[in-house]
C-alpha positions as CSV (number, residue, x, y, z in Angstrom):
1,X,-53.6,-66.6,-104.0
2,X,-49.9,-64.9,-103.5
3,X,-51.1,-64.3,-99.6
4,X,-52.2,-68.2,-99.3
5,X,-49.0,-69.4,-101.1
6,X,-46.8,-67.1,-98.5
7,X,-48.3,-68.3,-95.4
8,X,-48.0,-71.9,-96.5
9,X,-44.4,-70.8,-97.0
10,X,-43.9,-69.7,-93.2
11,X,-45.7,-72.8,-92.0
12,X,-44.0,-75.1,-93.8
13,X,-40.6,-73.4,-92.7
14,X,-39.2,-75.1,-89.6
15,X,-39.0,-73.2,-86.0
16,X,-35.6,-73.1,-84.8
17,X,-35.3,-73.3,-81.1
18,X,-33.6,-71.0,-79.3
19,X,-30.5,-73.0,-78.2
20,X,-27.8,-72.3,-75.4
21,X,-24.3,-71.1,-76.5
22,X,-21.6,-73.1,-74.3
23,X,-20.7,-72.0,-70.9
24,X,-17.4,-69.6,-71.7
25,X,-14.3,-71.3,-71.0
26,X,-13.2,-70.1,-67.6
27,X,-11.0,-73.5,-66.7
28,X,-8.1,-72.1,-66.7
29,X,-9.0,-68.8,-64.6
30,X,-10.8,-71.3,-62.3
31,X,-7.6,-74.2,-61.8
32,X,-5.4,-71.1,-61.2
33,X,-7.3,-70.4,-58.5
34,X,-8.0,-73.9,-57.2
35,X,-4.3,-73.8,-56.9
36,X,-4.1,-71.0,-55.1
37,X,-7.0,-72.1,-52.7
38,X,-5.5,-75.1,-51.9
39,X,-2.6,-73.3,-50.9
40,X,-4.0,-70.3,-48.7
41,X,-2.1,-69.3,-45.7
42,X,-5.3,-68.4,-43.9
43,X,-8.8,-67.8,-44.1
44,X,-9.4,-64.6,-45.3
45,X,-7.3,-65.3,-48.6
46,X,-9.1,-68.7,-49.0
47,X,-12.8,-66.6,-49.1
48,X,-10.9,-63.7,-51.4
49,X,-10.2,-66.6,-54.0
50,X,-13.5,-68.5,-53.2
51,X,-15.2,-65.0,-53.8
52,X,-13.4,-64.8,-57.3
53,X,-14.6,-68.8,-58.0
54,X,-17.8,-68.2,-57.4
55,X,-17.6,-65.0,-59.7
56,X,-16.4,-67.4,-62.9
57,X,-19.5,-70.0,-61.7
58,X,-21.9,-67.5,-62.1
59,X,-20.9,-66.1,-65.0
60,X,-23.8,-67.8,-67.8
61,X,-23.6,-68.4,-71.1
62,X,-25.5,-65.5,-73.0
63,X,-27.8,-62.6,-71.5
64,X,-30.2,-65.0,-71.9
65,X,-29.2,-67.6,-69.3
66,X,-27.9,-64.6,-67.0
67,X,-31.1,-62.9,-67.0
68,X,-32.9,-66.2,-65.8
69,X,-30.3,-66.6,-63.4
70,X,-30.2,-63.5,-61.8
71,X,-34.4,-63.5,-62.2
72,X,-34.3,-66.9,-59.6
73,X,-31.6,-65.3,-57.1
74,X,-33.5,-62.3,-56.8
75,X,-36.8,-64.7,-56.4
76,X,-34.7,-66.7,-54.1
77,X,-33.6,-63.6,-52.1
78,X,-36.9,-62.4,-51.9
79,X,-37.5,-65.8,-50.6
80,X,-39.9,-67.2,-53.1
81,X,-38.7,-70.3,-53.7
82,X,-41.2,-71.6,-55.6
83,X,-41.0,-68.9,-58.4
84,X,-37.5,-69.0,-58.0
85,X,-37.4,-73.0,-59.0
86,X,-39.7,-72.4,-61.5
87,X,-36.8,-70.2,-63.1
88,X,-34.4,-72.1,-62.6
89,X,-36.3,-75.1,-64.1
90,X,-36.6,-72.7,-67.7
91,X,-32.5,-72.3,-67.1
92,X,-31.4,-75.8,-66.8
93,X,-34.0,-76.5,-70.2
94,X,-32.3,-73.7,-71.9
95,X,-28.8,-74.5,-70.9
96,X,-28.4,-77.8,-69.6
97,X,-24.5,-78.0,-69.9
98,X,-24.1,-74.7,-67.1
99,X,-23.4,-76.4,-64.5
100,X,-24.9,-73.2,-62.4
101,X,-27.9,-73.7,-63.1
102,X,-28.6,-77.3,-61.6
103,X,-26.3,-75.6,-58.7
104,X,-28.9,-72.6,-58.0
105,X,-31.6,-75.0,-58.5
106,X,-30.2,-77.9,-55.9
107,X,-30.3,-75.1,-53.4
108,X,-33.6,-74.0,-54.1
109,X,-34.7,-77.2,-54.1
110,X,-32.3,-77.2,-50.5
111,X,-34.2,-74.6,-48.9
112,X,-37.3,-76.4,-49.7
113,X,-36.7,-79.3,-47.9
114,X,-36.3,-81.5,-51.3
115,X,-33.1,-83.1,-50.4
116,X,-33.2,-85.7,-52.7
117,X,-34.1,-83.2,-55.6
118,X,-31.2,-81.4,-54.4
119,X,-28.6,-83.9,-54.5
120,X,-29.7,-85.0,-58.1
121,X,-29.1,-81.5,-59.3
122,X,-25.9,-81.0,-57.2
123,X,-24.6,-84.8,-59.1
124,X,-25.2,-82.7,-62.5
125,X,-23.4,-79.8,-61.7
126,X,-20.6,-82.1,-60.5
127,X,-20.6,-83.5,-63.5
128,X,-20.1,-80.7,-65.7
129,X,-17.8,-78.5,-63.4
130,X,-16.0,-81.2,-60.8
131,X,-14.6,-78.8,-58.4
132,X,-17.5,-76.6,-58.0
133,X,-17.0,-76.4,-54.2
134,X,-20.1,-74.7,-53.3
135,X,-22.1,-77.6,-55.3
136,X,-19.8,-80.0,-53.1
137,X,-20.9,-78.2,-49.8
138,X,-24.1,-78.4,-50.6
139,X,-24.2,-81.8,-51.5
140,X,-22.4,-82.8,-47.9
141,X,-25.9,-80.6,-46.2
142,X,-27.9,-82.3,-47.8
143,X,-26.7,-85.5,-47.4
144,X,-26.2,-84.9,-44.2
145,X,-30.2,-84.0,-44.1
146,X,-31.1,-87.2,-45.6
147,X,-28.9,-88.9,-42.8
148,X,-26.6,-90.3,-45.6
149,X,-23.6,-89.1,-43.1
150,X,-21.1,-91.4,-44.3
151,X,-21.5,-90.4,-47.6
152,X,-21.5,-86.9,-46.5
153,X,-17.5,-87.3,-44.9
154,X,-16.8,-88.5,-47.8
155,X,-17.6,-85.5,-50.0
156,X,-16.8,-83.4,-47.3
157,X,-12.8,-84.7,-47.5
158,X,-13.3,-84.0,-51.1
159,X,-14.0,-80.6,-50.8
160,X,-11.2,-79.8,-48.1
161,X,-8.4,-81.2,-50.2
162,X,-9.6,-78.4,-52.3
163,X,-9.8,-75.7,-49.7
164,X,-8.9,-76.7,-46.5
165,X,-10.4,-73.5,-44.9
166,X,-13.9,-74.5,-45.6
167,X,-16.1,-73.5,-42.8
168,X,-18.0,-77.0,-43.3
169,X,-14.8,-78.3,-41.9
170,X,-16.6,-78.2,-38.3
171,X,-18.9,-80.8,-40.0
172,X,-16.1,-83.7,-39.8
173,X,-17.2,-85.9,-37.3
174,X,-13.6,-87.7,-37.6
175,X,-9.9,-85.9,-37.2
176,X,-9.2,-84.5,-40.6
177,X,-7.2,-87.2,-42.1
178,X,-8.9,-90.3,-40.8
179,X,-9.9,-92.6,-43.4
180,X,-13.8,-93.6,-43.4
């Protein structure tokens, strides 16, 4: 009877889910070197400080969210892009507020040739982390793939009045400058 009483007990006792801590706070890290960015003297200082961004985006939430991360790069590297999504798709369940996630997973979804997938998932990352410059790049390809080009320039300006030494900046089919 004692046995049948304790595993009523455990099935009446809720599950908690395993829930995503928040993204650490890396804003200030990452405006400091926006500013710098924006102010570069030349190239190879712009992609030192974009190398140093992309190391705060990249940095998850728990080991958790990290492990599934580094699990779909390593899938995506190994170009499997389908297992590689399929990771991704458990990270942005898990952590739906790391805006890396939906980032990774828009470029999968990129290198698959789902450009509209992509651009959804690039808009939610954008949401969460605004000047996520690789998310912004990404959105102008794909865009640019779905031959949504005006909307692409527009992005595209975005993203160079945050570094102007993009090397998307060939993709401006009007003088830097010129309003659309």
């Amino acid at each position: 009877m004692k046995h049948l009483a304790l595993s009523l007990c455990l099935l009446a006792t809720p599950v908690i889910a395993e829930t995503c801590p928040p993204a650490p706070d890396t804003s200030d890290v990452r405006a400091s070197l926006m500013a710098q960015l924006r102010l570069a003297p030349d190239e190879g200082r712009a992609r030192a400080l974009s190398n140093q961004l992309w190391e705060q985006w990249l940095k998850a939430p728990d080991a958790k969210a990290q492990s599934l991360l580094d699990r779909a790069m390593a899938r995506r590297e190994s170009f499997d892009y389908a297992q590689a999504e399929d990771v991704l798709d458990d990270l942005v369940a898990y952590c739906p507020a790391y805006s890396e996630g939906w980032n990774q997973r828009a470029f999968v979804r990129f290198l698959r040739q789902n450009f509209d997938g992509s651009v959804a998932d690039i808009d939610r990352a954008l949401a969460i982390t605004p000047e996520h410059l690789g998310a912004m790049t990404g959105k102008v390809l794909a865009l640019i793939h779905l031959g949504r080009n005006d909307e692409a320039q527009v992005v595209l300006r975005q993203a160079l009045r945050l570094n102007p030494w993009l090397s998307e900046r060939a993709l401006l089919t009007e003088p830097l400058g010129t309003e659309l």
